[in-house]
C-alpha positions as CSV (number, residue, x, y, z in Angstrom):
1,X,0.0,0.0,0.0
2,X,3.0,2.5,0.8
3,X,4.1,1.9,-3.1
4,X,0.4,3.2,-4.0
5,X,0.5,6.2,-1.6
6,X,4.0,7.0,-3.3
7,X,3.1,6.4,-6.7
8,X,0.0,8.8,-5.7
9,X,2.4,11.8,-4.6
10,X,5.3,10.9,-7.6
11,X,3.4,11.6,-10.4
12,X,1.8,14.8,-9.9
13,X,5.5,16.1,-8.4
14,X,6.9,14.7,-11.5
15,X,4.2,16.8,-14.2
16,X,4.9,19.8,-12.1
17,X,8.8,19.4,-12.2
18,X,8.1,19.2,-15.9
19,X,6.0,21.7,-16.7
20,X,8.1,25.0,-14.3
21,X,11.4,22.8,-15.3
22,X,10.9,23.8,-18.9
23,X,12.3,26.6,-20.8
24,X,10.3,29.8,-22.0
25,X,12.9,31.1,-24.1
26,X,12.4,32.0,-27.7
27,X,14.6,32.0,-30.3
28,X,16.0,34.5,-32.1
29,X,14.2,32.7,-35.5
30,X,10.8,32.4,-33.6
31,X,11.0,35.9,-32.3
32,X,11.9,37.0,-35.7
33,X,8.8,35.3,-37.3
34,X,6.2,36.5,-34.6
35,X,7.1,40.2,-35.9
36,X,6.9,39.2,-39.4
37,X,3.5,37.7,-38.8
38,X,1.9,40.8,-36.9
39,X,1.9,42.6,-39.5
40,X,-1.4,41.9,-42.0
41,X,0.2,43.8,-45.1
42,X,3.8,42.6,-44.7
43,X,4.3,40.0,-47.4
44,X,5.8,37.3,-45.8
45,X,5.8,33.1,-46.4
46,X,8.7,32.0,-44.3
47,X,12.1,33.0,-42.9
48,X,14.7,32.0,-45.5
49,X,18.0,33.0,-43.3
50,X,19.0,36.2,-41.2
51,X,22.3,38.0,-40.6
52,X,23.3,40.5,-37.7
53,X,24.9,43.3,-38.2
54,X,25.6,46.3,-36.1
55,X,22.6,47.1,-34.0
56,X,19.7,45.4,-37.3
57,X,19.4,41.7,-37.9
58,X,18.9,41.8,-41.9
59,X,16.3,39.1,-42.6
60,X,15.7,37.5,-46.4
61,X,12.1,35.9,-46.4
62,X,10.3,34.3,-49.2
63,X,7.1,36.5,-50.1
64,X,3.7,35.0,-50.0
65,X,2.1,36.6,-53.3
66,X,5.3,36.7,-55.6
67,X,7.9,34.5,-56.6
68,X,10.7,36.6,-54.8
69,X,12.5,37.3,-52.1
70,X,12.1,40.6,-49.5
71,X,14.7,41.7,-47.2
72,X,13.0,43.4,-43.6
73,X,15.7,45.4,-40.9
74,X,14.8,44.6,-37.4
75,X,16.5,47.3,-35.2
76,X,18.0,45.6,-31.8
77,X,17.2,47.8,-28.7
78,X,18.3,46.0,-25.5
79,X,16.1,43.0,-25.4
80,X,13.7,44.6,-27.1
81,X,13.0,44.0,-30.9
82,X,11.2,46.5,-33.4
83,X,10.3,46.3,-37.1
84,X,12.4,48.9,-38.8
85,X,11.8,48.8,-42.7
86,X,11.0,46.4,-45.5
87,X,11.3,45.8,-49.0
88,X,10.9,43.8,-51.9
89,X,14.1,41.7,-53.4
90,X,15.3,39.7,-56.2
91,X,12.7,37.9,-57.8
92,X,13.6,34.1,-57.9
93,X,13.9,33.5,-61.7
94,X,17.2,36.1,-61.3
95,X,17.7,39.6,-60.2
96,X,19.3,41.8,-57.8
97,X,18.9,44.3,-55.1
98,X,21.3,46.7,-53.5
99,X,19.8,48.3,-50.3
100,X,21.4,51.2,-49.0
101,X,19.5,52.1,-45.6
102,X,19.6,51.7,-42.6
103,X,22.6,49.4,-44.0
104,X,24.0,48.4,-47.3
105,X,23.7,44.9,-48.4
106,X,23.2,43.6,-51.4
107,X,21.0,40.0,-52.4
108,X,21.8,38.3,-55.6
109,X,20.2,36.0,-57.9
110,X,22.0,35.4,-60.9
111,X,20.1,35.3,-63.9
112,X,22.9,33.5,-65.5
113,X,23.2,29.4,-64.7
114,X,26.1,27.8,-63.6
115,X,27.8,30.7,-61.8
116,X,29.8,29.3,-58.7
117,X,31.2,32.7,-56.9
118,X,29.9,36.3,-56.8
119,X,32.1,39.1,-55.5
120,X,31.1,42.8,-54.4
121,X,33.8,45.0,-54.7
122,X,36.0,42.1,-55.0
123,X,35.5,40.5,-51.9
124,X,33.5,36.9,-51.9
125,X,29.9,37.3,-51.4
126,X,28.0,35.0,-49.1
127,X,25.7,31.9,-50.6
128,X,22.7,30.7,-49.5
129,X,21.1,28.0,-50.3
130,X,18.0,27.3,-48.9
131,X,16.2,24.6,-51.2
132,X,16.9,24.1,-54.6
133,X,14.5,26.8,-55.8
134,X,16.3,29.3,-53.3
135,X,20.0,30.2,-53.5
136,X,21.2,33.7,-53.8
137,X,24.3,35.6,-52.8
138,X,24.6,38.0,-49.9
139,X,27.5,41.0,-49.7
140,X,27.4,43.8,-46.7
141,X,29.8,46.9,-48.1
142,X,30.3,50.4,-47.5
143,X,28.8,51.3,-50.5
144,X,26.1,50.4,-53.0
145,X,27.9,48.7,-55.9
146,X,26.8,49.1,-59.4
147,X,26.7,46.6,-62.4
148,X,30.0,46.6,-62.7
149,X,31.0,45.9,-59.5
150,X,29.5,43.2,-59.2
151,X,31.3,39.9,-60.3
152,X,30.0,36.7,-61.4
153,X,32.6,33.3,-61.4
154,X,31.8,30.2,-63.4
């Protein structure tokens, strides 16, 4: 019978340990996609990869109504996280777009096939690939870069 009164005390202790033992933190992606979805005009299908720099995190997120990508700056204050700007991208069939504020970066689709590197100003730009319908290049520079300095490697 003292196994039955114990049994009777152990399992309730044991949901409660549980539930108050586990975590509440978010992270960083989750809290990232809550802002993206509080918004009911801001285009957005899902979070394709994010980058921080300085006091933004730069995120690249598939659009819901078009076949492209949009790029969104969410300033860091503290803890805290608010929306700062968004805009469209590079459509997925190929394009570009070179963002000046609040940082530069530019996101790269090559229109061209078989390209293997791009560089910005000379200097390797980042790949992402995401699925094989999503891979584009990412650059942060001083500057916007124009057509021609922008480099494509087969």
């Amino acid at each position: 019978m003292s196994m039955t009164k114990g049994t009777f005390f152990a399992y309730p202790l044991l949901l409660i340990l549980l539930l108050f033992g586990c975590s509440e933190d978010i992270s960083l992606e989750d809290k990232i996609v809550k802002i993206l979805e509080s918004s009911k005009n801001r285009d957005f299908e899902r979070v394709i990869d994010y980058d921080i720099k300085d006091d933004f995190i730069v995120v690249v997120y598939k659009s819901k109504e078009y076949e492209q990508l949009n790029i969104g700056f969410i300033k860091m204050n503290n803890d805290k996280l608010d929306w700062e700007i968004g805009m469209n991208g590079p459509k997925l069939t190929g394009g570009d777009s070179y963002i000046s504020d609040p940082i530069v970066v530019s996101v790269i689709i090559p229109k061209e096939t078989g390209i293997n590197h791009v560089k910005v100003f000379g200097e390797y730009a980042k790949q992402i690939k995401y699925s094989k319908d999503i891979s584009y290049w990412i650059a942060y520079t001083n500057k916007s870069p124009n057509s021609l300095e922008v480099e494509y490697i087969k």
